[in-house]
N, CA, C and O of each residue as an XYZ file, in Angstrom:
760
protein
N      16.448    -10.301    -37.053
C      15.060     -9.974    -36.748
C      14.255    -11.264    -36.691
O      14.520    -12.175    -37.475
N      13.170    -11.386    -35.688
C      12.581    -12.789    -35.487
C      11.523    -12.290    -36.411
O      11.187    -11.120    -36.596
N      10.993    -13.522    -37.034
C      10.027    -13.712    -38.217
C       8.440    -13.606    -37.091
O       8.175    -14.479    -36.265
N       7.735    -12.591    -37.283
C       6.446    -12.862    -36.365
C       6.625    -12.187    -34.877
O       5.673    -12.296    -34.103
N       7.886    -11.449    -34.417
C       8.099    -11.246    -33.348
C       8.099     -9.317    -33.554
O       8.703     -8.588    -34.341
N       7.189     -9.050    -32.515
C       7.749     -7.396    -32.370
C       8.388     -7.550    -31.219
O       7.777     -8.312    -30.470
N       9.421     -7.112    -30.760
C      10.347     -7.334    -29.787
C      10.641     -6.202    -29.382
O      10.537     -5.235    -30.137
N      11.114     -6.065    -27.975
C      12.107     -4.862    -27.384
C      13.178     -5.279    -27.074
O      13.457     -6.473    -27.188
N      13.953     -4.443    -26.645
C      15.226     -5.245    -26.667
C      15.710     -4.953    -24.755
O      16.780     -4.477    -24.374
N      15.028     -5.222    -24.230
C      15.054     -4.922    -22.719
C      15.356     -6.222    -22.063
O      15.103     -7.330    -22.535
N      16.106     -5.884    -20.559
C      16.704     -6.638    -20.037
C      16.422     -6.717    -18.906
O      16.376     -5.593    -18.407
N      16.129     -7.744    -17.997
C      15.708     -7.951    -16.323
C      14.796     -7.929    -16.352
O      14.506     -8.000    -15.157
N      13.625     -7.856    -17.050
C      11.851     -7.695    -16.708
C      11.448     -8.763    -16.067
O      12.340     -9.504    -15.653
N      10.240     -9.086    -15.843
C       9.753     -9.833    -15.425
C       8.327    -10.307    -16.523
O       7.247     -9.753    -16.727
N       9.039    -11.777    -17.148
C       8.258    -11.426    -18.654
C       6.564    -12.429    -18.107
O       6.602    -13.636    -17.871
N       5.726    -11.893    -18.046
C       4.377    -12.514    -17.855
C       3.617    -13.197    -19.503
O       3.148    -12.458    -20.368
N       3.662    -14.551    -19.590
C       3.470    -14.963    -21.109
C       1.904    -15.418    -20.661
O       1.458    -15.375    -19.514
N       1.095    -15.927    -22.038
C       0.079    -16.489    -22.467
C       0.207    -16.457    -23.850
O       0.867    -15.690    -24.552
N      -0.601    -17.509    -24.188
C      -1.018    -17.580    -25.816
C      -1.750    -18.821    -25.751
O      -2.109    -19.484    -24.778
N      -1.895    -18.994    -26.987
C      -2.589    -20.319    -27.390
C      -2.137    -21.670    -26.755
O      -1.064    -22.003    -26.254
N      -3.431    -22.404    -26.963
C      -2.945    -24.110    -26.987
C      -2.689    -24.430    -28.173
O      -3.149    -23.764    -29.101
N      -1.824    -25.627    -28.403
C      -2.169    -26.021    -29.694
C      -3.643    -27.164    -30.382
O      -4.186    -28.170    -29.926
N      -3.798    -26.533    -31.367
C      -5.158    -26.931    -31.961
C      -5.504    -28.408    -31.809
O      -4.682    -29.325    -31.812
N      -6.858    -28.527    -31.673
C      -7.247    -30.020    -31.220
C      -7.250    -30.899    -32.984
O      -7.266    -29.978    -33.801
N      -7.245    -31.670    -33.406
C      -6.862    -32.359    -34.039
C      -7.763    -31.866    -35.244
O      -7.358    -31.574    -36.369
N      -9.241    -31.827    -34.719
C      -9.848    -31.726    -35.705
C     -10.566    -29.762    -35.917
O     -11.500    -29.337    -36.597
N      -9.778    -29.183    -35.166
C      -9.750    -27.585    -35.418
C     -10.390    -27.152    -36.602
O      -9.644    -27.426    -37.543
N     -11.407    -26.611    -36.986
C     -11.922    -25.818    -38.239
C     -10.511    -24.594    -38.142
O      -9.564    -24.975    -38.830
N     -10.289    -23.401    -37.498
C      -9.296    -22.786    -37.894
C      -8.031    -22.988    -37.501
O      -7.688    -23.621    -36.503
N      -7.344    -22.462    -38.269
C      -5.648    -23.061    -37.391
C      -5.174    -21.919    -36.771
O      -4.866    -20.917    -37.416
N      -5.086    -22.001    -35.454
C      -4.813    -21.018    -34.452
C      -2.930    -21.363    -34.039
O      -1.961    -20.729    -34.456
N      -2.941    -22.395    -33.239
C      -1.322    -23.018    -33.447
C      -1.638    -24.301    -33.813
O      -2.326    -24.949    -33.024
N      -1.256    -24.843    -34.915
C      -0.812    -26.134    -35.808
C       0.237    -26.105    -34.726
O       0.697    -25.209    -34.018
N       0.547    -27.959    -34.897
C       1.061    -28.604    -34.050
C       2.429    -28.726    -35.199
O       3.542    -28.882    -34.696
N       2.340    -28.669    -36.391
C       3.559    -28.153    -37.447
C       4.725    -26.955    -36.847
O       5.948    -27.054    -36.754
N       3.690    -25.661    -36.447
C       4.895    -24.647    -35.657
C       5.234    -24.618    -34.542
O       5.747    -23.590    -34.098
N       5.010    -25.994    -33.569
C       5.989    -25.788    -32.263
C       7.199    -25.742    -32.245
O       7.724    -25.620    -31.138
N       8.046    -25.819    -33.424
C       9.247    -25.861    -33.224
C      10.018    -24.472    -33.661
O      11.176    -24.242    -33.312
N       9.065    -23.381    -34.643
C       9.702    -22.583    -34.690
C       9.426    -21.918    -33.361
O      10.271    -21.668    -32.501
N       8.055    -21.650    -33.306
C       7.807    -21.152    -31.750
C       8.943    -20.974    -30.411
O       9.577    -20.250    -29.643
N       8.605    -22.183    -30.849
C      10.091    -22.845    -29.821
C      11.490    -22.009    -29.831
O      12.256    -21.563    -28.977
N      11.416    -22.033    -31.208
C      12.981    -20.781    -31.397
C      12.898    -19.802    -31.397
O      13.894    -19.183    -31.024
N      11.588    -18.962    -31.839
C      11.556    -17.547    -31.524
C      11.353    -17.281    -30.075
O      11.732    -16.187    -29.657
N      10.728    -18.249    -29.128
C      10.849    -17.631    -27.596
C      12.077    -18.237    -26.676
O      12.455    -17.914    -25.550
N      12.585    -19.313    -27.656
C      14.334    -19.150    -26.952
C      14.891    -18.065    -26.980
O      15.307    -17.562    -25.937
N      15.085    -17.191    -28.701
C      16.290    -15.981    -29.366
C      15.477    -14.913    -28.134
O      16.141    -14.416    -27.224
N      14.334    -14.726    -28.239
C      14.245    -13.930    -26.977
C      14.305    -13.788    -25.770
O      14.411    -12.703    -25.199
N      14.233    -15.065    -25.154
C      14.325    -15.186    -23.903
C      15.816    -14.908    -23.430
O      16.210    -14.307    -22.430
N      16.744    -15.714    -24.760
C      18.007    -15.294    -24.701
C      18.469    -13.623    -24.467
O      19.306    -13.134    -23.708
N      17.970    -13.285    -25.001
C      17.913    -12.075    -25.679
C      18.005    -11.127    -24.104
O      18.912    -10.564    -23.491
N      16.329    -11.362    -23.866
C      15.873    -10.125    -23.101
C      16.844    -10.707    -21.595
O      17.378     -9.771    -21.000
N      17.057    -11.934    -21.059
C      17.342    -12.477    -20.101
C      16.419    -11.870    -19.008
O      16.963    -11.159    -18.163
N      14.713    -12.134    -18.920
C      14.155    -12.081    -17.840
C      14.601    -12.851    -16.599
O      14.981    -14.021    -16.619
N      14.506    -11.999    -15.409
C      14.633    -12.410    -14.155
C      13.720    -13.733    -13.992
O      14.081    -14.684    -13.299
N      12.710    -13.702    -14.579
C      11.688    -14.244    -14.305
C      10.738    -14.467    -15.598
O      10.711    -13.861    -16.669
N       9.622    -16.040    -14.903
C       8.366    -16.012    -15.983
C       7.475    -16.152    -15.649
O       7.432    -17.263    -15.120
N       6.052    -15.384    -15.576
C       5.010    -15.981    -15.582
C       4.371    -16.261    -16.071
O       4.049    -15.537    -17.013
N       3.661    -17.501    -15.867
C       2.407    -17.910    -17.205
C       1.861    -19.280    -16.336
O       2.381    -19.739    -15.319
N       0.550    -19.833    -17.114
C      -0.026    -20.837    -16.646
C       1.084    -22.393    -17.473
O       2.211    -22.606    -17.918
N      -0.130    -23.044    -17.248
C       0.903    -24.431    -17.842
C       0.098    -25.404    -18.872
O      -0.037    -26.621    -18.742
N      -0.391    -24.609    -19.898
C      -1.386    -25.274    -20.799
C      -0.252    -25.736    -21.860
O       0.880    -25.271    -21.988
N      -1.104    -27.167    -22.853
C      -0.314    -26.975    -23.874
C       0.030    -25.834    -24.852
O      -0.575    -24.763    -24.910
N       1.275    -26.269    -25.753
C       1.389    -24.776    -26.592
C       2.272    -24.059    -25.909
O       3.241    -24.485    -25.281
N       1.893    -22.876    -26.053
C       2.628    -21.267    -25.482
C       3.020    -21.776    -24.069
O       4.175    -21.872    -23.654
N       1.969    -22.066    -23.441
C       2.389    -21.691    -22.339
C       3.541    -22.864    -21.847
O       4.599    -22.537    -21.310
N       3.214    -24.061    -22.078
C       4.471    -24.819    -21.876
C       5.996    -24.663    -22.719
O       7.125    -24.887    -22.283
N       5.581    -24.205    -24.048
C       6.878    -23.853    -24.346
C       7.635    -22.926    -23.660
O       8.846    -23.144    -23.660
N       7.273    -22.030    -23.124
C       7.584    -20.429    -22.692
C       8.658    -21.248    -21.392
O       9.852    -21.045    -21.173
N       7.535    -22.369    -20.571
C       8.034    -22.443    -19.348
C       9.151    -23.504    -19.788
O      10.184    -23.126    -19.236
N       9.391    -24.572    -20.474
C      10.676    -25.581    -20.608
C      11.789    -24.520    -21.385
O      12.947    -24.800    -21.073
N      11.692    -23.559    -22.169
C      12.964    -22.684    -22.567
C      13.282    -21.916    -21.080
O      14.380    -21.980    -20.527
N      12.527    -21.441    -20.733
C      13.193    -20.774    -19.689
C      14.042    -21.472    -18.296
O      14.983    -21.012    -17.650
N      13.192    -22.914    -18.130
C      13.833    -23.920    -17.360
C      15.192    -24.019    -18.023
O      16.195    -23.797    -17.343
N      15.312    -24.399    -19.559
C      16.460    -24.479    -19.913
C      17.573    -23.340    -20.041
O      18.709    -23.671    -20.381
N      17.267    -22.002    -19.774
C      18.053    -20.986    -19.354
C      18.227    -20.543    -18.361
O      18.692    -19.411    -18.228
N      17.814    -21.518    -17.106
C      17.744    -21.618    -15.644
C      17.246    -19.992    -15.343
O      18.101    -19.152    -15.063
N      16.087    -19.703    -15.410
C      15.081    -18.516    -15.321
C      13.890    -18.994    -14.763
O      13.104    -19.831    -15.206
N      13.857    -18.003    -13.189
C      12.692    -18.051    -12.326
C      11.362    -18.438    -13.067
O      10.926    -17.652    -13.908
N      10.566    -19.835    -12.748
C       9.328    -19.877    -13.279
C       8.423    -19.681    -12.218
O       8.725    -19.898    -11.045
N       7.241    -19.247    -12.620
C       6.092    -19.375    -11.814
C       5.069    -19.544    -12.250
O       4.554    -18.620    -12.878
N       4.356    -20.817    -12.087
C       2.984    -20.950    -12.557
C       1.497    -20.841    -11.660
O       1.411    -21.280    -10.513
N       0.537    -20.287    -12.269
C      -0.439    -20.190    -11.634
C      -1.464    -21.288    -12.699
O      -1.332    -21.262    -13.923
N      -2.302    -22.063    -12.110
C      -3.313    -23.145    -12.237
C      -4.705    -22.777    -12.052
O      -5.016    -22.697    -10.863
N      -5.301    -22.619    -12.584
C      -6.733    -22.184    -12.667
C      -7.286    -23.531    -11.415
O      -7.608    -23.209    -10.271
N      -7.299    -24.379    -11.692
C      -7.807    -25.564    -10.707
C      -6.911    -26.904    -10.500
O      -5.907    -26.924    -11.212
N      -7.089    -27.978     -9.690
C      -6.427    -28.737     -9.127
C      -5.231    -29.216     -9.998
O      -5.894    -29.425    -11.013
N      -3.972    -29.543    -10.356
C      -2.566    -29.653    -11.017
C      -3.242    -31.161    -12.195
O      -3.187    -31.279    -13.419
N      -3.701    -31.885    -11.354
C      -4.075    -33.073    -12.077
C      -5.327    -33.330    -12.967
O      -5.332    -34.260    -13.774
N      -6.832    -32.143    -12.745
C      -7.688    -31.966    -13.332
C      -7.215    -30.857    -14.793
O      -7.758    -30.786    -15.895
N      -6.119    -30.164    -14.297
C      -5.568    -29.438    -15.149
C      -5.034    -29.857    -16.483
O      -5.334    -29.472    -17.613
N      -3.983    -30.928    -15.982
C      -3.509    -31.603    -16.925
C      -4.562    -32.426    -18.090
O      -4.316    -32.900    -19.198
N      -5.627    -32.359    -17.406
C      -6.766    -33.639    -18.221
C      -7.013    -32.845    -19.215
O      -6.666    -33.087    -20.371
N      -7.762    -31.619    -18.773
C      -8.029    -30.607    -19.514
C      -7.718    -29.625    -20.067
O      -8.548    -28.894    -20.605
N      -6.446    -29.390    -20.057
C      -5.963    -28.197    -20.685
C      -4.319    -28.901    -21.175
O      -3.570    -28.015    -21.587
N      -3.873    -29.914    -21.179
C      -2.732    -30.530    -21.252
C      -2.822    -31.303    -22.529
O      -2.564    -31.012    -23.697
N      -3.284    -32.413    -21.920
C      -3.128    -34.004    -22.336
C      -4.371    -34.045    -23.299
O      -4.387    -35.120    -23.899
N      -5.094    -33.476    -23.535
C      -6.172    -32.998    -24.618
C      -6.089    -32.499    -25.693
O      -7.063    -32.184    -26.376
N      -4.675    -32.321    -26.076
C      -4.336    -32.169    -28.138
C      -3.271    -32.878    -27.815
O      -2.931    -33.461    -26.785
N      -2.558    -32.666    -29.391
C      -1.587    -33.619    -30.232
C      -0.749    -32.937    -29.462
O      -0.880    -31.829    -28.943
N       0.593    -34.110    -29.420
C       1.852    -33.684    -28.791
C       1.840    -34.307    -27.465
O       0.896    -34.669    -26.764
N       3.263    -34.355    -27.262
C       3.926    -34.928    -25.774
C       3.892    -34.019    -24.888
O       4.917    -33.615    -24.340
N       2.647    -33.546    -24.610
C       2.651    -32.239    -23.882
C       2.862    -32.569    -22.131
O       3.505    -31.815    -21.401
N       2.275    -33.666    -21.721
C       2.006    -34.189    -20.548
C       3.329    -34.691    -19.820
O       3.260    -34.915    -18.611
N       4.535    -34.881    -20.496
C       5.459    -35.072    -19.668
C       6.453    -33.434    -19.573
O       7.211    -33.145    -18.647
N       6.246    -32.812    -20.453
C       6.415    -30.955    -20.240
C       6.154    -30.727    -19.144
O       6.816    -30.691    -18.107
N       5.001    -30.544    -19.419
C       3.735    -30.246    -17.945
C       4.214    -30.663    -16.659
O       4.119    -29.784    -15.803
N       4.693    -31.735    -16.285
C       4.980    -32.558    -15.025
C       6.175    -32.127    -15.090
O       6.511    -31.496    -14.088
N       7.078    -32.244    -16.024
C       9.049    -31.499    -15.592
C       8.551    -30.005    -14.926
O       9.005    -29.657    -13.836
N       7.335    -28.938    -15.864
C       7.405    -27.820    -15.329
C       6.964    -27.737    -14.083
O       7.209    -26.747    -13.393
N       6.275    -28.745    -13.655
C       5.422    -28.328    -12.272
C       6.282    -28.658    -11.467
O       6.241    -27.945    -10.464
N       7.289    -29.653    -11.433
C       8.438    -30.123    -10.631
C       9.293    -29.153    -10.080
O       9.460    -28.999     -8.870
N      10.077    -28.205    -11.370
C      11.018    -27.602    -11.772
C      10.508    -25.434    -10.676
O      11.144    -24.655     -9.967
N       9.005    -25.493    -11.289
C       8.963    -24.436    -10.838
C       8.271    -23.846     -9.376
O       8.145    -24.700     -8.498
N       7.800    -22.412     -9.039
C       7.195    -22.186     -7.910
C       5.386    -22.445     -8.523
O       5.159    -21.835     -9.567
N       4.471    -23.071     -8.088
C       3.312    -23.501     -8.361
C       2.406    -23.024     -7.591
O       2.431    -23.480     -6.448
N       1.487    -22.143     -7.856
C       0.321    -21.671     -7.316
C      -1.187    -21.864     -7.443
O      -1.659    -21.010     -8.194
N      -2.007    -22.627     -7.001
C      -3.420    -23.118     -7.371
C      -4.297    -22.313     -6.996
O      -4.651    -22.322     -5.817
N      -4.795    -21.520     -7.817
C      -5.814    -20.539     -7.664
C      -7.426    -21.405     -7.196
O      -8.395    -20.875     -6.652
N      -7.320    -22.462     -7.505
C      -8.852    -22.720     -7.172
C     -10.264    -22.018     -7.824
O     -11.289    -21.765     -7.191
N      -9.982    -21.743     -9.473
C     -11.450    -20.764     -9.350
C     -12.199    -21.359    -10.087
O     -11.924    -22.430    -10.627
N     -13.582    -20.545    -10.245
C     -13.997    -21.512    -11.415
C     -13.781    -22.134    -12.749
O     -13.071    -21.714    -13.662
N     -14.644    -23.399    -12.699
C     -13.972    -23.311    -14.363
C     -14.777    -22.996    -15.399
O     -15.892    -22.475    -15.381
N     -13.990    -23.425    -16.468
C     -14.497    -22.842    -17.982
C     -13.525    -21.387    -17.671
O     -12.450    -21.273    -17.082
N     -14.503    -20.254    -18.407
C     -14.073    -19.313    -19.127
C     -14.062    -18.219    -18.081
O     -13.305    -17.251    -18.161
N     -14.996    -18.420    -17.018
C     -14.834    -17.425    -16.108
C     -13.351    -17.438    -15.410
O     -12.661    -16.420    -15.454
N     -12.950    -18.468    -14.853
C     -11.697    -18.975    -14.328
C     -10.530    -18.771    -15.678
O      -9.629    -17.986    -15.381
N     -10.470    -19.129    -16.534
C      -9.553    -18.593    -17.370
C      -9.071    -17.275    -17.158
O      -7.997    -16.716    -16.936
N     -10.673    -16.892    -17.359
C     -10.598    -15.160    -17.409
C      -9.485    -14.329    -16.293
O      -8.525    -13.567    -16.406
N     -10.223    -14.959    -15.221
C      -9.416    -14.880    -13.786
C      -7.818    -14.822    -13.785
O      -7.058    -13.861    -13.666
N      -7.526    -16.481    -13.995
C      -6.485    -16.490    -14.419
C      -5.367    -15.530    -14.922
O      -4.411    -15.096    -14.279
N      -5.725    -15.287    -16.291
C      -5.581    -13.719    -16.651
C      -4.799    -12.590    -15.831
O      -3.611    -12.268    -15.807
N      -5.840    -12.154    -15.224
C      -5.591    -11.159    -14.287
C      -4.686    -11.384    -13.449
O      -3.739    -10.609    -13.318
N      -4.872    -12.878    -12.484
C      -4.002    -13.352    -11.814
C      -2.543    -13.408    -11.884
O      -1.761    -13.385    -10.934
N      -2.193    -13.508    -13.521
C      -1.442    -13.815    -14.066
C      -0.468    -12.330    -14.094
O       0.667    -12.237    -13.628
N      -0.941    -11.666    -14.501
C      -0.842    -10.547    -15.117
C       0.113     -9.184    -13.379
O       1.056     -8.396    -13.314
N      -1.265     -9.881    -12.125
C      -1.408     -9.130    -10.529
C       0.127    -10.007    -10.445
O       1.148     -9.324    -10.524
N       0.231    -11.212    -10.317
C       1.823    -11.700     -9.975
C       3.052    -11.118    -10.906
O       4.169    -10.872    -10.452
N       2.761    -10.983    -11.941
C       4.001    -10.440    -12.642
C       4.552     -9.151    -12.281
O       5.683     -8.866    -11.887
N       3.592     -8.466    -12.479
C       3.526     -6.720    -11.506
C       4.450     -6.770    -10.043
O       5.376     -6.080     -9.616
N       3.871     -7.681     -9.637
C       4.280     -7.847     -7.981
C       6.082     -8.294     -8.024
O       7.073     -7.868     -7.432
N       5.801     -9.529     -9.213
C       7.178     -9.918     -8.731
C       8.064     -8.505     -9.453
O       9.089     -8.245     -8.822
N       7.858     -7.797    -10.389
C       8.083     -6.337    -11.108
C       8.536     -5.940     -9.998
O       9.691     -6.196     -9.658
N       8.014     -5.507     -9.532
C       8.001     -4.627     -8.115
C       9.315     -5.160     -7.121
O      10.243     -4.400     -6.845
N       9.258     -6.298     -6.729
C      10.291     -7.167     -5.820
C      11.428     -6.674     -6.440
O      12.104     -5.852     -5.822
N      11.774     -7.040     -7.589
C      12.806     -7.194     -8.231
C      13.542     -6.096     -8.870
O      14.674     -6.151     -9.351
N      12.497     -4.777     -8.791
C      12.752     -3.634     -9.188
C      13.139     -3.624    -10.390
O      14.151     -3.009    -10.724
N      12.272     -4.417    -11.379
C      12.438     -4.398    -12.539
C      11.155     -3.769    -14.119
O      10.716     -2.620    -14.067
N      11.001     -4.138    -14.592
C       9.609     -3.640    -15.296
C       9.202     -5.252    -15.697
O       9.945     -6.228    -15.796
N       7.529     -5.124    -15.915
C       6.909     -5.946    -16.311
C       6.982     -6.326    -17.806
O       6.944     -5.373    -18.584
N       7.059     -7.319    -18.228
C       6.285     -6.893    -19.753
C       5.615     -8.328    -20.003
O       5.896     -9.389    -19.446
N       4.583     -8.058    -21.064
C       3.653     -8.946    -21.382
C       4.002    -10.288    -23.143
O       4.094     -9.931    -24.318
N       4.095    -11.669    -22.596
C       4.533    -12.297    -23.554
C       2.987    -12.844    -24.219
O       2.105    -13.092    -23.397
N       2.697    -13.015    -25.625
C       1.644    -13.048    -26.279
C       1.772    -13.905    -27.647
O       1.595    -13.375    -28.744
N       2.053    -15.099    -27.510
C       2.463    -16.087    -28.558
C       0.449    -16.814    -29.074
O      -0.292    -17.632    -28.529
N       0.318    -15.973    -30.292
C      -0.661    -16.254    -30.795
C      -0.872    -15.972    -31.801
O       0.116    -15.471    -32.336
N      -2.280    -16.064    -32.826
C      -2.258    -16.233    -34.472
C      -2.441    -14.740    -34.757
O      -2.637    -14.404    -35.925
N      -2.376    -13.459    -33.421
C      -3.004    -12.307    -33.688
C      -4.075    -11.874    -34.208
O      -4.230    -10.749    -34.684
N      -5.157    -13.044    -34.127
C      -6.373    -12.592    -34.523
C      -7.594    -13.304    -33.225
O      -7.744    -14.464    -32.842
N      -8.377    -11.871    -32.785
C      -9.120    -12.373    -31.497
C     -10.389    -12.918    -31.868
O     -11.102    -12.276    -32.639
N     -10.842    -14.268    -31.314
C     -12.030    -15.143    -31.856
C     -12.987    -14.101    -31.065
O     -14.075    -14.675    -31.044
N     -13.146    -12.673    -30.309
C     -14.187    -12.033    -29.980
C     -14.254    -12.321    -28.470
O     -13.543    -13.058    -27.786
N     -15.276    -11.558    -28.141
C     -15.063    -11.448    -26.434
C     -14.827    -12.553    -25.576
O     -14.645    -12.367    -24.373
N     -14.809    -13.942    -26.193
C     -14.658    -15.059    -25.573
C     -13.248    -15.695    -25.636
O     -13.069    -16.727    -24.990
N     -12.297    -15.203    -26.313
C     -10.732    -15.495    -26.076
C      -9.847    -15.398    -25.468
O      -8.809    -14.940    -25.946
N      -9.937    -15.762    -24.308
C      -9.064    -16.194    -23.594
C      -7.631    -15.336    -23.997
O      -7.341    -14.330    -23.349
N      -7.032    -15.665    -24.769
C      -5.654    -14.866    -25.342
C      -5.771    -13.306    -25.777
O      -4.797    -12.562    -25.890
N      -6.782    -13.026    -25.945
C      -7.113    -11.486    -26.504
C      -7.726    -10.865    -25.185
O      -7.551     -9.690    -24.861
N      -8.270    -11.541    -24.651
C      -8.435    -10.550    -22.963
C      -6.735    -10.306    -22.321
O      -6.259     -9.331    -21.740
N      -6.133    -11.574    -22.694
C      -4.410    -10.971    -21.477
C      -4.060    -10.243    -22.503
O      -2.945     -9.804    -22.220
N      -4.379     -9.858    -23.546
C      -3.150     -9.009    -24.148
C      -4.193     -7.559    -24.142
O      -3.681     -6.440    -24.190
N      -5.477     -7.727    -24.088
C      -6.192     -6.501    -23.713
C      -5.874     -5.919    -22.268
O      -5.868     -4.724    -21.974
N      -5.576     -7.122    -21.314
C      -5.231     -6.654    -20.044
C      -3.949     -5.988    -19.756
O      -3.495     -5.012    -19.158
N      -3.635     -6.867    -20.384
C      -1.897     -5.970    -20.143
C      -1.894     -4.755    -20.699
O      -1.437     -4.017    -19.826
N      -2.172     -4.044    -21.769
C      -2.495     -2.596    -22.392
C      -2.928     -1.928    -21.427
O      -2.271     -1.011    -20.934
N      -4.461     -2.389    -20.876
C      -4.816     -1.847    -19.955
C      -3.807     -1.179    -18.757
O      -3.667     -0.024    -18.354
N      -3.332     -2.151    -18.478
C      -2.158     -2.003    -17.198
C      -0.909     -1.252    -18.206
O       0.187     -1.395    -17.665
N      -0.829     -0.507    -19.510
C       0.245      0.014    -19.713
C       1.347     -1.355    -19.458
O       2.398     -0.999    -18.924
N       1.288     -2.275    -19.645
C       2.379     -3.261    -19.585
C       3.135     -3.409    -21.242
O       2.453     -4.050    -22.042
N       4.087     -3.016    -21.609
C       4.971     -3.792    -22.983
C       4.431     -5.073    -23.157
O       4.294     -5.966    -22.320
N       4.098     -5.052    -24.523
C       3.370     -6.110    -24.805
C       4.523     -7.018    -26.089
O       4.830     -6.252    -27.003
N       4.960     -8.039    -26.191
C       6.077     -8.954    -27.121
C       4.938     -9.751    -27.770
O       4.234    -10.421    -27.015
N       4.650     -9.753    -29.222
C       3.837    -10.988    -30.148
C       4.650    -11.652    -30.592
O       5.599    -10.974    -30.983
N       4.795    -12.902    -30.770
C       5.150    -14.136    -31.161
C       3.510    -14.820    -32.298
O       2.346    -15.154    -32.077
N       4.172    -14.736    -33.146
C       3.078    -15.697    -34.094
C       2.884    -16.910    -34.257
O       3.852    -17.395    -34.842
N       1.985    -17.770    -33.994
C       1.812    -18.937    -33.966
C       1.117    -19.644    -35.653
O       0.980    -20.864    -35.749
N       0.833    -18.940    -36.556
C       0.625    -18.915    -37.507
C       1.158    -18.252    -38.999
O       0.867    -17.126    -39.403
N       1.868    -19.082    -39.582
C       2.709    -17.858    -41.213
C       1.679    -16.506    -40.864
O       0.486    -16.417    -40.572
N       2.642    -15.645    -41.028
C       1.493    -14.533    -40.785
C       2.178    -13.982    -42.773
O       3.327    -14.039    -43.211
N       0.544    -13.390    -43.665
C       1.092    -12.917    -44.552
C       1.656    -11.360    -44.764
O       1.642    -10.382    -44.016
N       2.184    -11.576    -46.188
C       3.041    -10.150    -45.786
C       2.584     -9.394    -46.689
O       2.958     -8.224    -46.762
């Protein structure tokens, strides 16, 4: 049993991830400490192993979302990323902006996978977007592949309120009836 993980035990989906970045240095709460990338790291290998998605979608921030995408590169599994705005403004801001070697991740994944630039706004509206975006491609490639969707959600499970980014995709995906997988980015107590 993975420590922090509710899991299914399903096979061929088409797994659509988000979660956290990891925390900026000087973070008041600890959302992902730059301490648990490595279990992280192993609980969305044992599953990825596990479920063997056809496929991944997710953006390419630090954290979740780059971990999600270099395990699955390393289990040679369809990536696809979608980019809120230009690949290189991206990286400034949503990359190379906390602790960690996140920025040479980032560049293997964009190499490695299929890359899509949404162009929307930024900040939080465009996140938001994102989201959805995120969420409309997974469905689709679902569909292609004649497989089911399900929703990946590597975060501290607690929503900072209508402005979180990570608690809207996992509200969205419900919405859409999508299987939803948590991964904890924080000791969760027991």
């Amino acid at each position: 049993m993975l420590i922090g993980v509710n899991e299914t035990t399903s096979l061929g989906r088409v797994l659509i991830a988000a979660g956290r970045r990891v925390d900026a240095t000087d973070a008041a709460v600890a959302r992902f400490p730059l301490s648990r990338v490595a279990e992280v790291r192993r609980q969305v290998r044992r599953l990825l192993s596990r479920q063997k998605p056809v496929a991944v979608v997710c953006s390419a921030a630090c954290g979740a979302d780059l971990i999600v995408l270099d395990v699955a590169g390393s289990l040679h599994i369809e990536r696809y990323v979608l980019l809120p705005s230009e690949p290189e403004e991206f990286r400034r801001t949503s990359v190379t902006d906390r602790p960690g070697d996140w920025g040479d991740l980032y560049d293997r994944a964009l190499k490695t996978s299929k890359v899509e630039i949404l162009k929307l706004p930024e900040g939080q509206e465009g996140y938001l977007e994102t989201n959805l975006r995120l969420l409309d491609r997974g469905q689709d490639l679902a569909r292609k592949y004649s497989v089911a969707p399900e929703a990946l959600v590597i975060w501290d499970k607690k929503s900072r309120g209508p402005d979180d980014v990570t608690g809207h995709f996992l509200e969205q995906a419900k919405l859409r009836k999508i299987p939803v997988t948590e991964i904890a980015t924080v000791r969760q107590a027991k």
